[in-house]
N, C-alpha and C positions, 0 to 999 in steps of 0.2 A: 504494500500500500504506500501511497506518497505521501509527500510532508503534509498537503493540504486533506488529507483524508480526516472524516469525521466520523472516521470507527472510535470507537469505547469499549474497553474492554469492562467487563462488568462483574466482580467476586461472585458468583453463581452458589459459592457456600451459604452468603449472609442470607440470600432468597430462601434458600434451600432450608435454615433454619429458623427463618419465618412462616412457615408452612404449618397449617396447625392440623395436627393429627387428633382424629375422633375415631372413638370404638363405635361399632352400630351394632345392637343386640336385641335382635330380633327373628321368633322361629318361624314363623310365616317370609317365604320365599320371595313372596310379591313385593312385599309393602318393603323387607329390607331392599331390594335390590333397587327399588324406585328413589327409596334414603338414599342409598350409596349413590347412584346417577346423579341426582341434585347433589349432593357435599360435592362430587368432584368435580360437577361445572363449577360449582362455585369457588374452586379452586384448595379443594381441603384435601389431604391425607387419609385414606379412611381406610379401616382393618373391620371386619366383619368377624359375628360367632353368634352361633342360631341355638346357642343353649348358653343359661348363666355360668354353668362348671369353667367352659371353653373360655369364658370374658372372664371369669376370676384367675385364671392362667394367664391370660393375655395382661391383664391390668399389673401383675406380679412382674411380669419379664419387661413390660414396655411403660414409657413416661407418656400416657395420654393429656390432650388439651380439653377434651369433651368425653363424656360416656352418654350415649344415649341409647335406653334400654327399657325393652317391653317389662310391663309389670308380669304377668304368667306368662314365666319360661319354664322350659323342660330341666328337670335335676337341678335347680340352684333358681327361684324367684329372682324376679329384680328386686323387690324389696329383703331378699337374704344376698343377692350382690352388693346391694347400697349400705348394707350394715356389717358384712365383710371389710368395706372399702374405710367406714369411718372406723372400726376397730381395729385396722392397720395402721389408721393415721396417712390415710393418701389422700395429699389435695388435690382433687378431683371433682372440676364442676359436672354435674348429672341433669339432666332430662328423662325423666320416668313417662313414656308412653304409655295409657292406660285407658278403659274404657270406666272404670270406677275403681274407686280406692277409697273403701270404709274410716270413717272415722277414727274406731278402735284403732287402726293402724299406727296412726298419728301416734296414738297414748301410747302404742306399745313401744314403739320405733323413736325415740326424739328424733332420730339423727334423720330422718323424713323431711323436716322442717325446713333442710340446705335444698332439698330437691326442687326442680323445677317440672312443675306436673304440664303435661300435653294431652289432651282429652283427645280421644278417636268419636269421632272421624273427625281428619284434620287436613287441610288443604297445603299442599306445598309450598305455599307463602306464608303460610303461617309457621311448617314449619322450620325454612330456613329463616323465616326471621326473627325465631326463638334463639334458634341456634347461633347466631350473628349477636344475639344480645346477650345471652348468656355468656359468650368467649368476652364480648366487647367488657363486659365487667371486671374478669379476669386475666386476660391479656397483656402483656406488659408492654410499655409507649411502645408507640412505632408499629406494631404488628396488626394489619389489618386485611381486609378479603375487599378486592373488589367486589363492583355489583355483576352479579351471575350473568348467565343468557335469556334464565325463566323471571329476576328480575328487569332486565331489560326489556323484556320481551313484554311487561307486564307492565311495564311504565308506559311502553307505545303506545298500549293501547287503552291506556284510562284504567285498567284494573284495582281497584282497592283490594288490602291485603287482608 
């Protein structure tokens, strides 16, 4: 390249460790693989496990940004994942997908109280923009997600979220 070239070289590490890694944990095939398609437009890291044993593995071996997890899973609940996670002491922001979740829960569970509940049925806007707000709280300066393509695409055309 010549002297007047306006290449840049650019550290590909700093991006690379801006990148915010989410667990998706969910047993239904559909609905996780639809999660997974939005987090990676939107430009996120995402590791998948369609039972809670599998995401209490993963959570052990790897430093997640997000957990987002169905309440009845197979062999380990999300709410026996979410109270594994606070008796380790992993800071880890959570999203509990659920269609209902009892009161008693609350009183049994304090550590419930951190979670951020998602009622089903839930539209894709809704919930990347849980997920956008939950990281934006706990993310450190600097680290942000542009707007998606299903946001884009939803801003064209007047869509409310």
């Amino acid at each position: 390249m010549g002297a007047n070239s306006s290449f840049k070289s650019f550290d590909l590490s700093i991006v690379a460790s801006q990148i915010q890694r989410v667990l998706v944990v969910e047993d239904a095939s559909d609905l996780r693989q639809l999660n997974v398609d939005v987090l990676i437009d939107a430009g996120y890291q995402v590791d998948v496990a369609d039972d809670g044993t599998t995401a209490w593995a993963a959570i052990q071996l790897t430093q997640y940004d997000l957990l987002i997890t169905d309440q009845f899973l197979h062999t380990l609940s999300g709410v026996e994942l979410v109270r594994k996670i606070h008796e380790a002491s992993i800071p880890l922001p959570i999203i509990m997908v659920t269609e209902t979740l009892p009161t008693w829960e609350f009183v049994l569970y304090p550590c419930l109280q951190a979670v951020t509940m998602l009622r089903k049925p839930y539209t894709m806007a809704k919930f990347l923009g849980m997920v956008k707000s939950v990281l934006a709280k706990t993310a450190p300066v600097g680290v942000g997600i542009a707007p998606s393509k299903w946001e884009r695409e939803l801003e064209a055309v007047g869509f409310p979220e």
